[in-house]
PAKOL-426858 format. One record per atom (N, C-alpha, C, O, CB): residue in one letter; x, y, z. Coordinates in steps of 0.02 Angstrom, whole numbers, padded with zeros to 5 digits, always signed. Glycine has a CB too. Layout:
BEGIN
AXYZ/...
END
This chain:
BEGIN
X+01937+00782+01107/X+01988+00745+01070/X+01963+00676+01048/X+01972+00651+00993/X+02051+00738+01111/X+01939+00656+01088/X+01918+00575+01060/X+01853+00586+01029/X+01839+00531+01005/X+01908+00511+01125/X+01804+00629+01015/X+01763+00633+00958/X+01810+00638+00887/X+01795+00599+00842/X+01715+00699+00969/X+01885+00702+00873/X+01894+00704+00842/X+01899+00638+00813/X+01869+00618+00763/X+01922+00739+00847/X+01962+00589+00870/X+01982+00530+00825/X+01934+00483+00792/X+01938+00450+00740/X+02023+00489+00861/X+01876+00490+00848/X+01843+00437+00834/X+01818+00477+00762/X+01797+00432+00725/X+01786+00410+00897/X+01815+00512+00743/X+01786+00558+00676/X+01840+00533+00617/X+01824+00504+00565/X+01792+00662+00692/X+01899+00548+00634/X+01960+00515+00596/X+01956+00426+00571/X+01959+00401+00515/X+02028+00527+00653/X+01952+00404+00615/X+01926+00332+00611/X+01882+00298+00583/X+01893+00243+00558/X+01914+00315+00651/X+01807+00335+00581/X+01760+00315+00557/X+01782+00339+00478/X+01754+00313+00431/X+01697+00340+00595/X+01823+00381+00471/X+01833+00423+00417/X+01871+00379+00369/X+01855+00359+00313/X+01869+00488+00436/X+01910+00373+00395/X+01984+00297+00356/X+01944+00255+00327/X+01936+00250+00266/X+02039+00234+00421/X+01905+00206+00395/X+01857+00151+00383/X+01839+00163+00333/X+01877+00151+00286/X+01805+00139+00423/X+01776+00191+00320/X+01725+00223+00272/X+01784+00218+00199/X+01773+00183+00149/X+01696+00320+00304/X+01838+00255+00209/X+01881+00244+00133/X+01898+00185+00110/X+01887+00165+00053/X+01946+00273+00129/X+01922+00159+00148/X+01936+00075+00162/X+01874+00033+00134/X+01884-00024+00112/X+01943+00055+00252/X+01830+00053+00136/X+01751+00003+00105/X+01743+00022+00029/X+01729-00006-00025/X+01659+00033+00151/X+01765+00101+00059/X+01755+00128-00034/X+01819+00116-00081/X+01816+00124-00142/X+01741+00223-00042/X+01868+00101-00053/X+01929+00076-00089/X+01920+00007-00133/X+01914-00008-00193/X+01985+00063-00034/X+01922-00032-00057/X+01957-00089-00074/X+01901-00133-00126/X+01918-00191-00138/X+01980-00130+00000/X+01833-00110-00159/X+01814-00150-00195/X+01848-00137-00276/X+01849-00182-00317/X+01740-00147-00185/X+01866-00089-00286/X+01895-00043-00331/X+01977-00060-00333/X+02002-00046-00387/X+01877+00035-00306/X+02010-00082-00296/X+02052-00093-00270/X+02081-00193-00287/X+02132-00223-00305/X+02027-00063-00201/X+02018-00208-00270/X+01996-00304-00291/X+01984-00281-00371/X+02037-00279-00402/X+01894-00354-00239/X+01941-00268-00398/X+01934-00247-00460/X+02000-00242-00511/X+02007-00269-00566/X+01904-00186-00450/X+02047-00197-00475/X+02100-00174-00524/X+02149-00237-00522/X+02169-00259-00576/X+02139-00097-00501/X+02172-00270-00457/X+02187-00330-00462/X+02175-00406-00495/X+02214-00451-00508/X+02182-00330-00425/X+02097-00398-00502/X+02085-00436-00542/X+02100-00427-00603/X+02130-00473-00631/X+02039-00446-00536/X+02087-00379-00632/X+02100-00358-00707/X+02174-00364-00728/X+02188-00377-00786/X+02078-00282-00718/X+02229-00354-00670/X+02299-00364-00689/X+02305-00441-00699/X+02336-00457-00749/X+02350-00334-00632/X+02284-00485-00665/X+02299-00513-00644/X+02293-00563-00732/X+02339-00594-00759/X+02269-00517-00574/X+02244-00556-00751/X+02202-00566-00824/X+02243-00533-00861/X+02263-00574-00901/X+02124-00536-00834/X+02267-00484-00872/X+02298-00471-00925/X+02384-00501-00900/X+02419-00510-00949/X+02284-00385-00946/X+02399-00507-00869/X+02452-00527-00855/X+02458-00627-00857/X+02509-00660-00857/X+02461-00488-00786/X+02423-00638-00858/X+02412-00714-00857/X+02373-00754-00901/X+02373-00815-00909/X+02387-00729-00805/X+02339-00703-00929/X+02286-00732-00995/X+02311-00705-01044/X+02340-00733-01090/X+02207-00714-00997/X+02294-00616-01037/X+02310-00574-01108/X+02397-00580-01122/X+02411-00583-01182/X+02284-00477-01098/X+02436-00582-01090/X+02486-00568-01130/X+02526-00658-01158/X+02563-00669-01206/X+02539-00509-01079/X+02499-00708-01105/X+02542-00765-01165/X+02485-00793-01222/X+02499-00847-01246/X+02577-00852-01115/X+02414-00758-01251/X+02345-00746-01262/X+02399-00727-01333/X+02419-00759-01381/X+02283-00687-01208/X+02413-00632-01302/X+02435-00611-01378/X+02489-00626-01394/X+02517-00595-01440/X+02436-00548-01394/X+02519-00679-01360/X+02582-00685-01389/X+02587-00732-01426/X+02633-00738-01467/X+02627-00689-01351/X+02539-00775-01417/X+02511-00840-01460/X+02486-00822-01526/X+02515-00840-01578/X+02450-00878-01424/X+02404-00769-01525/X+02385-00760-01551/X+02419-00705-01599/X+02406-00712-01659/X+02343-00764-01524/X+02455-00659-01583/X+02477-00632-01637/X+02577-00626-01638/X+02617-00580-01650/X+02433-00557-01638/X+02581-00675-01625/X+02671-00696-01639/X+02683-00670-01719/X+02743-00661-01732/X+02692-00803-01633/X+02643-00660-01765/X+02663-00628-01837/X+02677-00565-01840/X+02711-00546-01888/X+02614-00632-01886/X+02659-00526-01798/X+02665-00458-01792/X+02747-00426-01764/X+02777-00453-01717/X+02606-00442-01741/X+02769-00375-01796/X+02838-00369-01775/X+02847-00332-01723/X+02832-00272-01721/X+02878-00347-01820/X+02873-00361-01679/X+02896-00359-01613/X+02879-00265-01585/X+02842-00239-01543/X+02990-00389-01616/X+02928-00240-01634/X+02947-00161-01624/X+02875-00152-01601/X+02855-00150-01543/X+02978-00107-01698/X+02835-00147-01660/X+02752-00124-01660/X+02709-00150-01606/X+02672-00116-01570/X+02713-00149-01725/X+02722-00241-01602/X+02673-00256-01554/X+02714-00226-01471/X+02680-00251-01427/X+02656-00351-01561/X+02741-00206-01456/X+02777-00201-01376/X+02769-00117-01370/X+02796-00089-01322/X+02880-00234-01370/X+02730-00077-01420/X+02701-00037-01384/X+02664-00015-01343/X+02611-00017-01374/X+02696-00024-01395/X+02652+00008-01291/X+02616+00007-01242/X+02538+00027-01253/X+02505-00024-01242/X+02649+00046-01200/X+02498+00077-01269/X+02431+00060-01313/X+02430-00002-01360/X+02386-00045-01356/X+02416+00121-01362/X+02476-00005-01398/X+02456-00091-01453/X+02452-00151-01407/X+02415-00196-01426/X+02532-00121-01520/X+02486-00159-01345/X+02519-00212-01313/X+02430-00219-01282/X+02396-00269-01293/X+02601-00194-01253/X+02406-00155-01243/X+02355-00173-01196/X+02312-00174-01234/X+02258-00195-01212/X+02342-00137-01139/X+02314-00152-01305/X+02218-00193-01344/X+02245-00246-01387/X+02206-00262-01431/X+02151-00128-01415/X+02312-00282-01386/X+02304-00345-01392/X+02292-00390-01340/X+02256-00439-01348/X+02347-00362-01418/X+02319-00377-01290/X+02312-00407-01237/X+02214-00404-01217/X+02190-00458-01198/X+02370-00367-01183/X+02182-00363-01221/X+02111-00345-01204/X+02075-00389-01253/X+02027-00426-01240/X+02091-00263-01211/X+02117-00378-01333/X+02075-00419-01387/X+02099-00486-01370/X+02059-00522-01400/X+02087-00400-01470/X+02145-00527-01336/X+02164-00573-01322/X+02123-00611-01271/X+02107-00670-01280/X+02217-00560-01312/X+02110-00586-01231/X+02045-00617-01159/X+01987-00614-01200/X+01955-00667-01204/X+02028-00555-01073/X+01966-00561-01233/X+01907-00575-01262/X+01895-00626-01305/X+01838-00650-01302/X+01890-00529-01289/X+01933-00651-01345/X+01952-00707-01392/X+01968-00788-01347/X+01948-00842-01369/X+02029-00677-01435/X+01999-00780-01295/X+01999-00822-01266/X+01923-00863-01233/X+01908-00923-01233/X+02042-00797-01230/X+01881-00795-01201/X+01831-00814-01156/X+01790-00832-01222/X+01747-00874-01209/X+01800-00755-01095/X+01790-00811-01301/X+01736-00819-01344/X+01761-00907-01360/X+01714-00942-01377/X+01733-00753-01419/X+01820-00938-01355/X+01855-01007-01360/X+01789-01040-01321/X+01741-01070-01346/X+01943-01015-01317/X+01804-01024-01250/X+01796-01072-01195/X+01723-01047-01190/X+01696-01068-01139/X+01849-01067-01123/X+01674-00998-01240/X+01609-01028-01236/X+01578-01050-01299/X+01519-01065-01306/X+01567-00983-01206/X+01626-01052-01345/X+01611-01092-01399/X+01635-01188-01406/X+01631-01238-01441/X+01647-01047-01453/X+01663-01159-01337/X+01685-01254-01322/X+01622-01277-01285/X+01597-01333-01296/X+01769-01274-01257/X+01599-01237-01244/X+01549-01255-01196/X+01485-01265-01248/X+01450-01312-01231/X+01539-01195-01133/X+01465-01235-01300/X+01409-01264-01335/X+01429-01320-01384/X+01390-01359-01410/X+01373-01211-01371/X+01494-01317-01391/X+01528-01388-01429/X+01503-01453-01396/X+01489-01505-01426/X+01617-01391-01422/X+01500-01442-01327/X+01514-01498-01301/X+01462-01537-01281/X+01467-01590-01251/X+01550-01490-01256/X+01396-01500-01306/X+01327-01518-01284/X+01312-01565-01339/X+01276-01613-01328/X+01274-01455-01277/X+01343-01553-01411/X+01328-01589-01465/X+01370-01648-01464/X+01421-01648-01429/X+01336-01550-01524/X+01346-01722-01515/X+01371-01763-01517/X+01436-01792-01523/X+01466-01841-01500/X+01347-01771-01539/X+01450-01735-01572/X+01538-01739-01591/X+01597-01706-01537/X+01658-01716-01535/X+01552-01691-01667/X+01544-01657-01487/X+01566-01634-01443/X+01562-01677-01394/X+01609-01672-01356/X+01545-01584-01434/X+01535-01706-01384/X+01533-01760-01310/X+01597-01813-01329/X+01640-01829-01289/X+01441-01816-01298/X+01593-01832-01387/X+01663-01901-01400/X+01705-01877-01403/X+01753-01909-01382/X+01675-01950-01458/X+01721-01799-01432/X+01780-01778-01388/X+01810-01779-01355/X+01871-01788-01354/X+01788-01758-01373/X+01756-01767-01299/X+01765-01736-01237/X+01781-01792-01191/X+01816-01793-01140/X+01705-01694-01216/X+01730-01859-01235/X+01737-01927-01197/X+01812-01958-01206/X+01836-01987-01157/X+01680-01982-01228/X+01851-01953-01269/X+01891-01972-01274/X+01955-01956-01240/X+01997-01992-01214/X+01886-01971-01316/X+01948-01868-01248/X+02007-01838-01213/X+02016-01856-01130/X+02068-01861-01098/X+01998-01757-01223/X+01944-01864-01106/X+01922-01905-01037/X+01945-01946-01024/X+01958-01959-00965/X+01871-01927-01026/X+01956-01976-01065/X+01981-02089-01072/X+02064-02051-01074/X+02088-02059-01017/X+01946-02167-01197/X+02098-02025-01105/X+02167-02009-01118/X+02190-01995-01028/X+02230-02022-00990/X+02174-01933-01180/X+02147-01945-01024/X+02180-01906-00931/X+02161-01958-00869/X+02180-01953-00810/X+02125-01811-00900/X+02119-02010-00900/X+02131-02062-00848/X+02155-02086-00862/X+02120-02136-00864/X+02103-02095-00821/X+02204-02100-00882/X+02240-02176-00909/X+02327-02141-00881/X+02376-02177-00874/X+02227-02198-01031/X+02327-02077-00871/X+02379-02049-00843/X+02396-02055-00768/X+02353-02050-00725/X+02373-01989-00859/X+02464-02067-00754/X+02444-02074-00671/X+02447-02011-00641/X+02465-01965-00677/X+02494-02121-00626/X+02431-01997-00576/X+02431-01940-00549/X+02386-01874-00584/X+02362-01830-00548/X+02499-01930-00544/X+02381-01874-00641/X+02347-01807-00669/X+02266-01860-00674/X+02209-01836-00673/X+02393-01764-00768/X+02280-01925-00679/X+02190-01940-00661/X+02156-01919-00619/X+02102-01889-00627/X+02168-01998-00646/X+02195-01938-00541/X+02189-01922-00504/X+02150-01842-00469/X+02100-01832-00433/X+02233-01942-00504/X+02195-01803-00496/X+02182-01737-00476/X+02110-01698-00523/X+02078-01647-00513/X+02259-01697-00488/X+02105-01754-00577/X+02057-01731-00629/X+01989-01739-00620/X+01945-01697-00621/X+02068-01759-00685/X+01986-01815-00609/X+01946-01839-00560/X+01888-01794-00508/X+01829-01776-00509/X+01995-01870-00523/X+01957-01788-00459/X+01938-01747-00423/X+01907-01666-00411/X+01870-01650-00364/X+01972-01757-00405/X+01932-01619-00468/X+01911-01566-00509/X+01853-01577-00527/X+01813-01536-00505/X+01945-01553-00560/X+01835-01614-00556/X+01771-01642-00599/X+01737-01664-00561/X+01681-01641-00569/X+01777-01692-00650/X+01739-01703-00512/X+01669-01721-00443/X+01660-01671-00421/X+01600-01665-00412/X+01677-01769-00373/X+01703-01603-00396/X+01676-01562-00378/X+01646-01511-00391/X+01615-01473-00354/X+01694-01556-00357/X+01661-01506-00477/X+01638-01433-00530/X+01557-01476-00527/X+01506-01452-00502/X+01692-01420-00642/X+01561-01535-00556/X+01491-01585-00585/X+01449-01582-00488/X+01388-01583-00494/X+01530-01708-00627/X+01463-01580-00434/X+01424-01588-00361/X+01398-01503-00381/X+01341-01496-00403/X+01485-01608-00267/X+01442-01439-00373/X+01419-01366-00392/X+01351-01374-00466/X+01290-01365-00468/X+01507-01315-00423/X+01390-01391-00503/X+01330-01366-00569/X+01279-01407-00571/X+01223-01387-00585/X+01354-01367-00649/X+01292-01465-00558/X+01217-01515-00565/X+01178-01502-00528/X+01122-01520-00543/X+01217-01586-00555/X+01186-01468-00466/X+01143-01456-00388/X+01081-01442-00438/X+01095-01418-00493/X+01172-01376-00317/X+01005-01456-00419/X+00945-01425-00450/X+00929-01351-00392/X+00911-01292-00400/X+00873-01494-00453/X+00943-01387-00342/X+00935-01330-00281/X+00998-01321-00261/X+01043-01359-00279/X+00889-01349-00214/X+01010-01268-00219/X+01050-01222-00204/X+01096-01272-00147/X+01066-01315-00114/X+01009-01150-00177/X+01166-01263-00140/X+01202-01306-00074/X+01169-01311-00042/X+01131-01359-00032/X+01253-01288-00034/X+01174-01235-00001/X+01136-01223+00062/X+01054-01237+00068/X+01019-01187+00058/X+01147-01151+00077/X+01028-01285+00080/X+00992-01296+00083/X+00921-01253+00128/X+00867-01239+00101/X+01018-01342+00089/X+00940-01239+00197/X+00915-01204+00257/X+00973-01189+00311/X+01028-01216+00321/X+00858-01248+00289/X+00940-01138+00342/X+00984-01120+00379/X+00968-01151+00449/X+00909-01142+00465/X+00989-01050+00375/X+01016-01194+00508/X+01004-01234+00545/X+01041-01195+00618/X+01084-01151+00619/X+01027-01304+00514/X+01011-01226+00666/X+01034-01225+00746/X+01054-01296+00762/X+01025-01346+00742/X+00970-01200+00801/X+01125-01293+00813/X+01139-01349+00832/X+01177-01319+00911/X+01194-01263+00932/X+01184-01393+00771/X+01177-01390+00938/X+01229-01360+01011/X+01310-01387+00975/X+01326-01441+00952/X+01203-01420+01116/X+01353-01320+00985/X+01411-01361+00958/X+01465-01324+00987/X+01450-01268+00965/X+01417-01367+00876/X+01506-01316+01014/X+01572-01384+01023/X+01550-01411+01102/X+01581-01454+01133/X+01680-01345+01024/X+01490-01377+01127/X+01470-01396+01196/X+01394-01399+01218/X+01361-01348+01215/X+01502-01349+01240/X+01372-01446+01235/X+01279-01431+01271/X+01286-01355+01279/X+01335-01339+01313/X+01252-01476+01372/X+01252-01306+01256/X+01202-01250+01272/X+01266-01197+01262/X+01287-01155+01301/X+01155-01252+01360/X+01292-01218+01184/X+01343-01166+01157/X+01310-01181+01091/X+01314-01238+01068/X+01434-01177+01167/X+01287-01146+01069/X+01234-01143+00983/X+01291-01108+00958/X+01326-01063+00981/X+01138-01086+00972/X+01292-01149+00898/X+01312-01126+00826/X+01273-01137+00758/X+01239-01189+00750/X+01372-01155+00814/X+01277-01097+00719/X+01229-01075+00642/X+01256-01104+00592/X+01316-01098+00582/X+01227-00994+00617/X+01208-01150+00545/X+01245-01208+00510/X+01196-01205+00465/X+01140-01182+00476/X+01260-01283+00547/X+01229-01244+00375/X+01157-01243+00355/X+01179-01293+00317/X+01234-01303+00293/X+01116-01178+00323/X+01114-01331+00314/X+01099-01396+00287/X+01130-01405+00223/X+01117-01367+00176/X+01029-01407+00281/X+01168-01450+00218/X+01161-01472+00122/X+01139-01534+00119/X+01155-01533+00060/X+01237-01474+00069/X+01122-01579+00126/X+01096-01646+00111/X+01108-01698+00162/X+01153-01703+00203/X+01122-01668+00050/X+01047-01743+00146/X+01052-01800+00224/X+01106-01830+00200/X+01131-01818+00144/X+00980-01868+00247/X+01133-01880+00251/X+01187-01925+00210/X+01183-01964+00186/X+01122-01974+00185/X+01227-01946+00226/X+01220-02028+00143/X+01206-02074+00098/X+01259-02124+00118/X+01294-02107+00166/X+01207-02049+00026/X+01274-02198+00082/X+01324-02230+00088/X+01332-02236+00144/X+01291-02227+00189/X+01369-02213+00061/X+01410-02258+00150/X+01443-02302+00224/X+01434-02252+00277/X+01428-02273+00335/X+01538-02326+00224/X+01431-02173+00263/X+01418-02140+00330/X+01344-02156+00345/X+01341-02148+00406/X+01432-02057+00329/X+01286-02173+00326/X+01236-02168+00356/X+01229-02225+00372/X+01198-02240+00423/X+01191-02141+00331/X+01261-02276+00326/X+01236-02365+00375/X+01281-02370+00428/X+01264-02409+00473/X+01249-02455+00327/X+01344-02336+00435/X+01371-02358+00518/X+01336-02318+00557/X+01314-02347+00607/X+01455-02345+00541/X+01329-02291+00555/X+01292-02261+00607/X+01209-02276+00618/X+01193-02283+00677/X+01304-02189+00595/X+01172-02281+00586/X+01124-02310+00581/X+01074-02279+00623/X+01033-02304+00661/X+01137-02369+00589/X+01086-02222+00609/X+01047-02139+00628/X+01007-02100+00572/X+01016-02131+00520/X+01109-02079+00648/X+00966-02043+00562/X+00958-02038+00521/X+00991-01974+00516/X+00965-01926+00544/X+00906-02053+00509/X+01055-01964+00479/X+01105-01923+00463/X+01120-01873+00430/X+01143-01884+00374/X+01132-01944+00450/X+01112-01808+00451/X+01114-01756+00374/X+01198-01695+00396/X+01227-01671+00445/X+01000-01684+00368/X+01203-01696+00332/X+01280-01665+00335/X+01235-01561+00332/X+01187-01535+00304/X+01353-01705+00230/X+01290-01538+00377/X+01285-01487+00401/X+01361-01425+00391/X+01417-01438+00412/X+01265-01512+00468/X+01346-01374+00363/X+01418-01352+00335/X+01408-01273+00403/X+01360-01237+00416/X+01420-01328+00213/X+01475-01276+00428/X+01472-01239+00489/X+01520-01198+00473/X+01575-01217+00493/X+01480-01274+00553/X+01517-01132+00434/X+01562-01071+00420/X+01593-01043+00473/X+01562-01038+00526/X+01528-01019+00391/X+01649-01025+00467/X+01682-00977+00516/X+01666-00898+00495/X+01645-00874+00442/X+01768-00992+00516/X+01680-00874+00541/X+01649-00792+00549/X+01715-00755+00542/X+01759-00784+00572/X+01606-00769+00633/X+01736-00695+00508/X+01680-00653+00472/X+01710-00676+00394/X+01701-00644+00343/X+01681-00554+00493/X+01745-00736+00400/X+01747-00758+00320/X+01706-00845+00331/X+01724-00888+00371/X+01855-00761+00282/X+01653-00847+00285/X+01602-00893+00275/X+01619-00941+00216/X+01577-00980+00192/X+01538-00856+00263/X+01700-00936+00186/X+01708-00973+00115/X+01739-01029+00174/X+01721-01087+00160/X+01768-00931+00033/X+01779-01026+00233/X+01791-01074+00254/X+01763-01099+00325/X+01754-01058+00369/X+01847-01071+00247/X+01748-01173+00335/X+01727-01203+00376/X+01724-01273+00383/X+01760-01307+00348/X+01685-01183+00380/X+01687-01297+00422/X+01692-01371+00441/X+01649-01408+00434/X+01598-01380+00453/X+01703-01384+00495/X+01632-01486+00407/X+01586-01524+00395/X+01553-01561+00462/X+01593-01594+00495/X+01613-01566+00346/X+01506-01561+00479/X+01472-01608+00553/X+01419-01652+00492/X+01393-01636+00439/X+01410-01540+00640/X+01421-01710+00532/X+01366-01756+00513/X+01339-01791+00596/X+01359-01827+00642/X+01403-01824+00449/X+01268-01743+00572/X+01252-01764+00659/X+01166-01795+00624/X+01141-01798+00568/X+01249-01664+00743/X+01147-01812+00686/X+01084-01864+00680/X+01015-01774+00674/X+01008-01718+00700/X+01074-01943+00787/X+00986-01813+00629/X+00928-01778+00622/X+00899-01735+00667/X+00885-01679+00648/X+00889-01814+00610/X+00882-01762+00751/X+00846-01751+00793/X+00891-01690+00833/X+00870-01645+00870/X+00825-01817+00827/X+00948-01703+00815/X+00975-01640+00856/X+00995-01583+00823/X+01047-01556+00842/X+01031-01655+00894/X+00960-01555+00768/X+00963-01485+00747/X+00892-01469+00734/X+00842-01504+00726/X+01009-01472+00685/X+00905-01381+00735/X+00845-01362+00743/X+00839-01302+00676/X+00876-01255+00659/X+00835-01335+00825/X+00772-01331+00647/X+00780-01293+00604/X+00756-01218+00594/X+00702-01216+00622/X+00766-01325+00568/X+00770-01150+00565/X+00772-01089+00557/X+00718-01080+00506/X+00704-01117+00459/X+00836-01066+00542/X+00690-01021+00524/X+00646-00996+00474/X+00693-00962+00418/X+00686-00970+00357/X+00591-00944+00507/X+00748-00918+00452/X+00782-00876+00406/X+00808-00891+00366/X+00834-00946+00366/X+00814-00845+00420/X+00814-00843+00308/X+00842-00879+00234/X+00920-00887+00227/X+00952-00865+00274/X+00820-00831+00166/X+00950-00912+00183/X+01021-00921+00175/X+01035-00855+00202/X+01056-00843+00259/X+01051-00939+00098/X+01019-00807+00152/X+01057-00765+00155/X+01068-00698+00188/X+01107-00653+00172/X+01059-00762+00115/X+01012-00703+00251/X+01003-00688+00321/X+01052-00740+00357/X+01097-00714+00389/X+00923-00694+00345/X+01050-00792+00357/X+01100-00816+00393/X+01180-00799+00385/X+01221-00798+00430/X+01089-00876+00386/X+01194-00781+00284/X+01258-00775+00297/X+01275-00712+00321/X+01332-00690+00329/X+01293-00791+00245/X+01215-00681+00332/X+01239-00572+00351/X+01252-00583+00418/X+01303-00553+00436/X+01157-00488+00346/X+01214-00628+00479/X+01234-00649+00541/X+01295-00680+00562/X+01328-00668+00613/X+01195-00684+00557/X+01310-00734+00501/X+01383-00743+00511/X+01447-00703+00496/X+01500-00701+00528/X+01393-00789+00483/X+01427-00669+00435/X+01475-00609+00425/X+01500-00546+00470/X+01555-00522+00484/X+01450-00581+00377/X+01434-00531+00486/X+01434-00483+00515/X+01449-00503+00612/X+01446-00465+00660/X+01365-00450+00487/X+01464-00567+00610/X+01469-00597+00681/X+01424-00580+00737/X+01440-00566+00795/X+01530-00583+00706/X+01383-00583+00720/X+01318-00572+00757/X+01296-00510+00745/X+01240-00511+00770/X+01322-00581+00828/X+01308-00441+00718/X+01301-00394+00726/X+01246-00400+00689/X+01211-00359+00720/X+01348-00355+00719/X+01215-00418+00650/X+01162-00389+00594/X+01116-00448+00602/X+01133-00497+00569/X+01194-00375+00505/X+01054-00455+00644/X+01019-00510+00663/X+00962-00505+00614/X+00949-00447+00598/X+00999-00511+00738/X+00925-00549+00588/X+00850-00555+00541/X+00806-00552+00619/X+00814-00585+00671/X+00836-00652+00476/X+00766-00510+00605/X+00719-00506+00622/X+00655-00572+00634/X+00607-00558+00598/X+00714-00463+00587/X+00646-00626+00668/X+00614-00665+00671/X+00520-00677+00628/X+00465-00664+00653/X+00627-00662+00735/X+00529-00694+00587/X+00467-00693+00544/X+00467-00625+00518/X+00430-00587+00548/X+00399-00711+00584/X+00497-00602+00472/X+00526-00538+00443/X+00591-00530+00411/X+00646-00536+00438/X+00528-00494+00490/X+00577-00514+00342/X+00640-00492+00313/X+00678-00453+00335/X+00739-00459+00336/X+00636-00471+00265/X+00660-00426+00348/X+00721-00357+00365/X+00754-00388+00430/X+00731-00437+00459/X+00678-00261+00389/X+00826-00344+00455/X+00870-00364+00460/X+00871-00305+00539/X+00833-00257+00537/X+00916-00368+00390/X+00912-00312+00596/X+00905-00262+00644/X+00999-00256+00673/X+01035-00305+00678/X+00836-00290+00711/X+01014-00204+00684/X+01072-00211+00678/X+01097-00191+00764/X+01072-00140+00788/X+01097-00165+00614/X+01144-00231+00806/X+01146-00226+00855/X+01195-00180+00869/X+01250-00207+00871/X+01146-00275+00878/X+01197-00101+00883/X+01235-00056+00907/X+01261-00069+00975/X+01227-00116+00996/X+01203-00002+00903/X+01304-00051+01023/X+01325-00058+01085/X+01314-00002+01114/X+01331+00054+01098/X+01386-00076+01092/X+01273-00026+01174/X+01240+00012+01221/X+01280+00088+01250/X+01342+00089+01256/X+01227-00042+01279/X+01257+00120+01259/X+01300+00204+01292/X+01313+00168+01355/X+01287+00123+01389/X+01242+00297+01307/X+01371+00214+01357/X+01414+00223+01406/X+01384+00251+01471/X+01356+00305+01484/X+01465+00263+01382/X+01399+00193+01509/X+01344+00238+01569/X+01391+00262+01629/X+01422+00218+01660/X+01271+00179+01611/X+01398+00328+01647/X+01451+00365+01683/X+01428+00334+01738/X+01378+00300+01745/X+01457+00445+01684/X+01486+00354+01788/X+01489+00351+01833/X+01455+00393+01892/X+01488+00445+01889/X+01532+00346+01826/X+01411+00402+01942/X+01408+00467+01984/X+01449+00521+02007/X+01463+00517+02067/X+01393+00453+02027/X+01467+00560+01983/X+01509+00617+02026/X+01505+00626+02090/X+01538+00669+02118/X+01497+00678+02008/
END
């Protein structure tokens, strides 16, 4: 009996992996035509009479020709903006959203962090790091993004590098440490060996001086004597 279930189980699982990317997929796509394509075609083709456009084939390839028209906007703005007439634009409309209260603010802030992502020449993650953390001789897996700068590195007056410490088995969120140089240790393994270790919460270890990857199964069951 417990082979069956366990057969049943592995069985679900297994659908569950093959679902849910297919599953994220179709969500996304609603989500776009429901939020882009349809106030998209309602903009873009408000001339059209109602009866005709709110059929259901007409509705979803306006709505489809609508995202497509949209995303061709926002990359014909993006080469706008490289050119001269495009930058005073862009400078001006800039000067307008600061001069607003509260929406400076938040704009500001949008913009230090899109301009910290795209300007990077190298990658966030810099290396993947060892530290003792939340206790002496309790290691946690961290990876470098840059030493520090400004008022954090002159109070302290250490030599300081900021360290981004993911939580397991989701790695989009985690916590910032700014610890002194001398107490981390650095990893041969690449980012992205480190993030399969964190994902996988230890289960899927890099192999030490080697790509490949070794995956830690749990040991058999060892009976008892009769």
């Amino acid at each position: 009996m417990k082979s069956i279930f366990r057969s049943i189980r592995n069985a679900f699982l297994t659908g569950v992996i093959v679902i849910l990317p297919l599953s994220v997929t179709i969500v996304v796509i609603n989500v776009l035509l429901d939020r882009v394509g349809t106030p998209a075609s309602n903009f873009f083709f408000f001339y059209l009479d109602p009866a005709w456009r709110d059929m259901p084939i007409v509705r979803l390839g306006l709505e489809v020709l609508s995202i497509l028209v949209v995303l061709l906007l926002i990359t014909l703005f993006g080469y706008g903006s490289r050119l001269v007439l495009g930058r005073i634009v862009l400078g001006s409309f800039e000067r307008i959203l600061d001069s607003l209260p509260f929406i400076n603010t938040v704009y500001r802030t949008v913009k230090q962090i899109v301009d910290t992502f795209s300007q990077q020449k190298k990658a966030v993650f810099q290396e993947v790091v060892l530290l003792e953390y939340p206790r002496k001789q309790s290691y946690v897996l961290g990876f470098l993004t840059s030493k520090a700068r400004g008022e954090t590195q002159s109070v302290t007056g250490e030599e300081i590098v900021n360290v981004f410490v993911p939580t397991t088995p989701n790695p989009t969120s985690g916590f910032l440490l700014m610890i002194p140089q001398e107490d981390i240790k650095r990893l041969d393994m690449s980012v992205a060996d480190g993030m399969k270790l964190i994902i996988s919460g230890g289960a899927v270890v890099p192999q030490h001086n080697s790509g490949e990857a070794v995956t830690i199964n749990n040991p058999p069951a060892i009976e008892a004597p009769k």
